[in-house]
N, C-alpha and C positions, 0 to 999 in steps of 0.2 A: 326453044332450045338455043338460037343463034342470041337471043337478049340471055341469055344466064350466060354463056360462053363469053358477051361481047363485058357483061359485070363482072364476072372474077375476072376477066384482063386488065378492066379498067381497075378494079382493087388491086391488083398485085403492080399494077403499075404505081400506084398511089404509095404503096404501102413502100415499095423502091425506093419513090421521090424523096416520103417524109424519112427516109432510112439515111439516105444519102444525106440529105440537109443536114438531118441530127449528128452523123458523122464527123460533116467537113464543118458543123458549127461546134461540135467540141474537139477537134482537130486544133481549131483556131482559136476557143477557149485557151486551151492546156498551151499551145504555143504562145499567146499572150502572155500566160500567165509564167512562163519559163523567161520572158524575155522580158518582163514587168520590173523597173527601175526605177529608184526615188530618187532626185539630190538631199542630201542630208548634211544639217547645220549643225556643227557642236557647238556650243559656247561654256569655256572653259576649261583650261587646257592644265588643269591639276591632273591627281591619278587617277580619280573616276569619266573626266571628260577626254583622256588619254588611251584608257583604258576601253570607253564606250566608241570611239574613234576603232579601233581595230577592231573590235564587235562586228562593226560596220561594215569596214573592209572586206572582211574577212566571207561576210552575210552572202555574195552574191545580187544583193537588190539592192545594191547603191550603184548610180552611174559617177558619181562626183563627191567629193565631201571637202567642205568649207570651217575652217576652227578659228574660231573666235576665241581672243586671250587678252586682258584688258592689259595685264603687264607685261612688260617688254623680254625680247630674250636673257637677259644678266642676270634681271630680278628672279625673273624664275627658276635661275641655273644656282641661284645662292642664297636660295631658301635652306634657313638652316636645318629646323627641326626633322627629327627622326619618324620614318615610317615605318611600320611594321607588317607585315602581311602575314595573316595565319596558313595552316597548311591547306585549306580549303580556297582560300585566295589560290596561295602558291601553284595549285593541280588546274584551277581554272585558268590561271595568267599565261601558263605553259601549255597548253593548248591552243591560246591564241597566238603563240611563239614568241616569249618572253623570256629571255635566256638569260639568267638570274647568275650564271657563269662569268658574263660579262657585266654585271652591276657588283661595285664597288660597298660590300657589306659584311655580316657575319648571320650564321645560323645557328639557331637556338628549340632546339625542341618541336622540329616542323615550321618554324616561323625563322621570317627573312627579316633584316635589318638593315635598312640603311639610309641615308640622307637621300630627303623629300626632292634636292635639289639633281642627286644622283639619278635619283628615278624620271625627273621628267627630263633630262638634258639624255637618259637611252631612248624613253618612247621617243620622242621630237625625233632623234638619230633614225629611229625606222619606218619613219613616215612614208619616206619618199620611195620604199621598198614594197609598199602594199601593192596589193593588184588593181588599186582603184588611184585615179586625180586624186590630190589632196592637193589643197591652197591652205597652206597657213599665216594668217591673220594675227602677228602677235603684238602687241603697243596697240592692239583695234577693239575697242569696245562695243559689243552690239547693242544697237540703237534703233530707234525706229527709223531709219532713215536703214538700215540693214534692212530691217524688213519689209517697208516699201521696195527693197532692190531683191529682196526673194521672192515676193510678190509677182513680179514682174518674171518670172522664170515658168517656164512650159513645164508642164505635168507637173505631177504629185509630188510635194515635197515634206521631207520630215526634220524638226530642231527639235533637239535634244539638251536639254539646259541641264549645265552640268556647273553654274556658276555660284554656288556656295549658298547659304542659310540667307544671306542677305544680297544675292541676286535678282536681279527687276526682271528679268528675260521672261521668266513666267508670267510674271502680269503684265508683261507687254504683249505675250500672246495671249493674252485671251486665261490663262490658267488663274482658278481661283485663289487668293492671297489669305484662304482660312487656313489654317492648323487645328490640329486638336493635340491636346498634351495627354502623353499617359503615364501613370507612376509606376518608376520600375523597380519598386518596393527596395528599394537601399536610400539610403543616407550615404554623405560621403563631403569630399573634402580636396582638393588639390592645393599644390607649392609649386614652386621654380624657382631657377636662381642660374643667374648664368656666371662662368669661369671665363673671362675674356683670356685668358693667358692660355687655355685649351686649345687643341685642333678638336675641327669637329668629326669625330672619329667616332660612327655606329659601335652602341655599345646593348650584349643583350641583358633585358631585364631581369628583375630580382622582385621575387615575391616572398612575402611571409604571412603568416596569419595567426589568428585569434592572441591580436596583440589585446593588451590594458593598458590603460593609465592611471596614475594614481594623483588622482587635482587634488589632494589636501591641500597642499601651498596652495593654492588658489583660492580659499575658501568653498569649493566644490567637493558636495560630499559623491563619492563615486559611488558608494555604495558595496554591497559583495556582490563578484564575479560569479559567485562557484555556478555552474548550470547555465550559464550566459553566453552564448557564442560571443568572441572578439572582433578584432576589426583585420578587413586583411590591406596589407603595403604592399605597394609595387611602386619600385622604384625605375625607371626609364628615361631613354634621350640618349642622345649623343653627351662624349665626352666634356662638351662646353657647354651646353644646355641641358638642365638636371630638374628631372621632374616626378616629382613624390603623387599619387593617391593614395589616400585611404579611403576605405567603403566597408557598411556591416549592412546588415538585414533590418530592413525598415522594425522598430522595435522602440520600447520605452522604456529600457534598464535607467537608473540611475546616471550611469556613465554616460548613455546616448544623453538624454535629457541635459544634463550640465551642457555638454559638448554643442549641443542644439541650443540651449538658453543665455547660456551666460557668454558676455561680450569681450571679451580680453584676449587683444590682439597677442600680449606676451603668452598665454597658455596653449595657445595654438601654434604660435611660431616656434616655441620650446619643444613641443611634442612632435611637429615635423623634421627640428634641428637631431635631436634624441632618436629619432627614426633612420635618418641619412648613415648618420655616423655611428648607428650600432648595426647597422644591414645592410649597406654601402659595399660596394668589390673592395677585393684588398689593396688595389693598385689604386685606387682612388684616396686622398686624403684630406684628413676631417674635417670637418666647415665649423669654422669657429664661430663663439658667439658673437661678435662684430661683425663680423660679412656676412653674417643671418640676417643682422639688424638691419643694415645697410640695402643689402642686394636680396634678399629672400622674399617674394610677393608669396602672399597666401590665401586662401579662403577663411576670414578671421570665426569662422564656425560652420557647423556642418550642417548643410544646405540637403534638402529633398531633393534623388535623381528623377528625371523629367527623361521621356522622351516626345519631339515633336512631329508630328508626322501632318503630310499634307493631305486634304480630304481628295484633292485632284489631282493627278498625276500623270493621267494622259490625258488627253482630249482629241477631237476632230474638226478642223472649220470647215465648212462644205464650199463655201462661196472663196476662199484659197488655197482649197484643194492642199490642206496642210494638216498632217499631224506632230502633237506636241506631248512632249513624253519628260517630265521631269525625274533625274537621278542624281544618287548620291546626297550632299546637304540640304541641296533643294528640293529633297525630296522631305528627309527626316534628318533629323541631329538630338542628340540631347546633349545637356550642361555640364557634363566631368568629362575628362581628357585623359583617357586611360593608355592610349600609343595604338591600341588596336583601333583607332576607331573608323580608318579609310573601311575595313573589313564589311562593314552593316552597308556598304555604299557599293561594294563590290559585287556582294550577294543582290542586291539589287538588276545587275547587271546581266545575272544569269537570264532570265527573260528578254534580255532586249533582240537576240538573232529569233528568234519566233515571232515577238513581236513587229520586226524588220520586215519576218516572210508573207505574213498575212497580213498586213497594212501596204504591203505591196501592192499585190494583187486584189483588194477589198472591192469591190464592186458593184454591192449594194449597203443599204442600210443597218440589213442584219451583219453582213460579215464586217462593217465599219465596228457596229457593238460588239460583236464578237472578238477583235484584235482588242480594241477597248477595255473590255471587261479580262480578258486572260492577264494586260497589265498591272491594270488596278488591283484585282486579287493575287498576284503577285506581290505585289507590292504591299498589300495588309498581309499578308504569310510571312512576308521579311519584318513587318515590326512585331509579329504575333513572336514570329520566332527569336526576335532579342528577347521582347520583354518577357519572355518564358525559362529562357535560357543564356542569353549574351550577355547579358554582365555578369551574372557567376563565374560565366567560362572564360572573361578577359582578366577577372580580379582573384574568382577564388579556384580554380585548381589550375 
């Protein structure tokens, strides 16, 4: 009787101890993991590595953040060309408290307008307001001698490459230099032409659709239209930089075909001249055919849209306790220049504060693959989701 009495004490004691332990061991779990801190690199200080920068801030699990910008402050206060951000940007950017109040632009149909050089001379202005260090590094390009000196830094660290289509930062970490290209079943065509005598003054764009053309002069036969969807314009830019696409639906009318085959720089330059000056704002005036010739760059035919995406995007190194998360161009870009195109860079972004929370805390090998894998499939959802839908929605409605 006295050994049965002296065993259930000794289990209920037991059964205390491991109660206790279990407790005060995820007590101190859960408080780790509240107080769990990365330093985090940007490199590239456009709108997505600006934008990924307050992400950051904004996340809770950044102790510090370091931006890497290879050009200096002027250069990138006087970057000319026009940004545009769709309403789906606009509702994320103001959340992350981007007061669009104070940037110098116009609005057009849920979308925001204005000089690329306006926008990054506000983020840079808010930097120093986040809740976190920021050190900005601008005239400094990251090098491997940067990451020999991140290397050298206690706990876990994350860089974020935000340094364009032909940025080395990803293969300097470690990130694969593969692409895959996929066809985003259009055809298409871009122009420009700059007005030195303009201010550059955000202006919003002008679409039209199921244009023709008729290349008889040409010796192109165009064929009949009837039953053919056309081509759709959009024309964008600021007032001193003026920039035409055209785009139709991957296809082999007559029309596409010439336009695809035959090489004649004057038939292409005509049909973009013909386009400006019949669909152009009223306040704007007509681009004659000399400063066509002169100042008008074009696509002298109509090229297959591509887009490029990277097979890697995140990664993890165990032995420098470093994660590596490529966005924006570095991540994906394709070949026509439609004025929406920071938007496929921004949507990227959506992912990056969950991404932040659980590469935080990651603690073993499965939850490393787990932050891992939520990126990267995000990441294929954003190219799924252009090539399904984003170029219709930037060109044709």
């Amino acid at each position: 009787m006295l050994q049965s009495v002296l065993a259930i004490q000794q289990l209920i004691i037991s059964a205390i101890v491991v109660t206790c332990f279990v407790a005060t061991k995820t007590l101190l779990d859960n408080y780790r993991k509240r107080q769990a801190r990365m330093c985090t690199v940007i490199v590239g200080a456009g709108p997505v590595g600006l934008t990924a920068l307050m992400v950051a801030a904004k996340s809770g699990r950044v102790s510090k953040i370091v931006l890497y910008e290879e050009q200096g402050k002027q250069m990138l206060f006087n970057t000319p060309h026009q940004i545009a951000f769709d309403s789906k940007s606009v509702c994320f950017l103001r959340k992350l408290g981007v007061d669009f109040d104070n940037i110098e632009g116009c609005w057009d149909c849920g979308c925001f307008f204005t000089r690329l050089g306006v926008f990054l001379e506000y983020m840079l202005s808010v930097v120093y307001r986040l809740p976190v260090p920021v050190e900005v590094r601008l005239g400094t390009k990251f090098t491997r001698e940067c990451l020999r000196e991140l290397e050298g830094l206690e706990g876990r660290k994350m860089v974020i490459a935000c340094d364009g289509a032909n940025g080395q930062t990803g293969r300097h970490l470690g990130l694969s230099d593969e692409y895959t290209q996929h066809s985003c079943r259009f055809y298409g065509a871009v122009a420009m032409f700059e007005r030195t005598a303009e201010c550059q003054i955000p202006l919003r764009e002008r679409r039209q659709h199921n244009l023709h053309f008729d290349l008889t002069a040409y010796g192109a036969d165009s064929g009949d239209v009837d039953g053919h969807q056309g081509f759709s314009l959009k024309i964008f830019g600021t007032s001193r930089h003026r920039y035409l696409t055209l785009v139709i639906p991957k296809c082999e009318t007559p029309l596409v075909k010439a336009l695809r085959v035959v090489l004649d720089r004057s038939m292409m330059r005509n049909i973009f001249l013909k386009c400006f000056n019949t669909y152009k704002s009223e306040s704007e005036s007509t681009l004659s055919d000399s400063y066509a010739l002169k100042h008008m760059k074009f696509s002298p035919r109509l090229f297959e849209i591509k887009l490029s995406q990277r097979l890697e995007t995140a990664a993890y190194f165990q032995d420098m306790d470093i994660f590596v998360v490529a966005e924006g161009e570095a991540a994906r870009c394709y070949n026509i220049n439609t004025g929406l195109d920071v938007n496929i860079g921004i949507q990227g972004l959506q992912s990056l504060q969950q991404f932040l929370d659980m590469a935080a805390v990651a603690d073993s090998e499965h939850s490393i693959l787990t932050a891992l894998a939520l990126k990267s499939q995000h990441a294929e959802q954003v190219c799924k989701d252009f090539l399904r839908n984003g170029l219709r929605e930037q060109m044709m409605t």
